[in-house]
N, C-alpha and C positions, 0 to 999 in steps of 0.2 A: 584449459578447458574449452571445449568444443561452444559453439553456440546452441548446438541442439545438448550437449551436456548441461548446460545452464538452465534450458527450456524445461530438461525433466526434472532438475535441481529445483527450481521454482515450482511446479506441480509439485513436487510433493512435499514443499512446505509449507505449499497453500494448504494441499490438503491439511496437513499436521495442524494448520493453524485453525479450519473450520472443524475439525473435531477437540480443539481444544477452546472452541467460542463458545460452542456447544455443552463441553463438560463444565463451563465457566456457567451456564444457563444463558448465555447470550445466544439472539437467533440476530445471522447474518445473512447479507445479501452480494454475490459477484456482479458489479454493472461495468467494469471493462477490465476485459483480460489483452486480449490482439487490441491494436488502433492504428489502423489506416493512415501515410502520411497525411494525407488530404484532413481528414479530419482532429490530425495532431496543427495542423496550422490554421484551419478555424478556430481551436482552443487556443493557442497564442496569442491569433489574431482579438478574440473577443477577450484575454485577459485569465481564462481559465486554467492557463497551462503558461510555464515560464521559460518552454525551452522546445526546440524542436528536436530534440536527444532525447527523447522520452525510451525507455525502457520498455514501453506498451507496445511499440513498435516493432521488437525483437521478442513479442511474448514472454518475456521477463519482467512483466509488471503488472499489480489488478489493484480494481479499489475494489473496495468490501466494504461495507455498509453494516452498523449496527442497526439494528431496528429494535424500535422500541415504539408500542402503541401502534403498532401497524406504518411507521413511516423512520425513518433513518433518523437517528441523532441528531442533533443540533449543538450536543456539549462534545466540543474535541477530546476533555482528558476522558471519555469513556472508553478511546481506544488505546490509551496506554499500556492497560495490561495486554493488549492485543502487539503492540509494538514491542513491548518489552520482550514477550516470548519469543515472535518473529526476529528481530535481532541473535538471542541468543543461541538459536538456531541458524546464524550466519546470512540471514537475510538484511536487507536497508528496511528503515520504517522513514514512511512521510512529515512525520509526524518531527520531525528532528530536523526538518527544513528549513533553515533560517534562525537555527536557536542557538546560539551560544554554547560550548560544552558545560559552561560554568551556568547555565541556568535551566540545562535539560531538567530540572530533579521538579522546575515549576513553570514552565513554558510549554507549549505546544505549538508544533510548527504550522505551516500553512499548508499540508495538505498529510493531514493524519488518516484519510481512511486510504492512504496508497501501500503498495508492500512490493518489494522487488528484492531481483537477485541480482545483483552486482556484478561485473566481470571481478573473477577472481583475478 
């Protein structure tokens, strides 16, 4: 799979996933889809990102943000249902970062509003 095959693979299971936020009654928000190296080693640098391999960089990665009361979530497991679909549509979820297989069922990882597409 091409890189620009992955780029359209991941649009359109962003998309699939914002109209399935939506049928859920959930309202979402995209705050990064593309990310700049510069600004992927800022995020390292201050702590908010743990790799300069980011996915964001090849436009095969976005956070998405639950919103709730006019401002983004604060509890991780509300985007479970949102990781679990995206998964089984063959994408990665954030949200599985650092957790144990043995304890996915009650853990959330360290950065659940992320979604990507993986090199096949």
């Amino acid at each position: 799979m091409t890189l620009t095959d992955r780029q359209c693979a991941h649009t359109q299971r962003m998309a699939e996933l914002i109209i399935y936020a939506r049928s859920a009654g959930l309202s979402v928000k995209v705050t990064e889809w593309n990310r700049l190296f510069s600004t992927q080693q800022e995020y390292v640098a201050k702590g908010v990102s743990k790799t300069l391999n980011s996915m964001h960089l090849e436009n095969c990665a976005t956070d998405l943000y639950i919103i709730k009361d006019g401002k983004p979530t604060e509890n991780p497991e509300d985007y479970r249902v949102l990781g679990v679909y995206f998964e089984n549509r063959g994408g990665r979820w954030g949200g599985r970062f650092g957790v144990k297989p043995e304890e996915q069922a009650t853990k959330i990882g360290w950065d659940p509003v992320h979604f990507e597409t993986p090199n096949a």
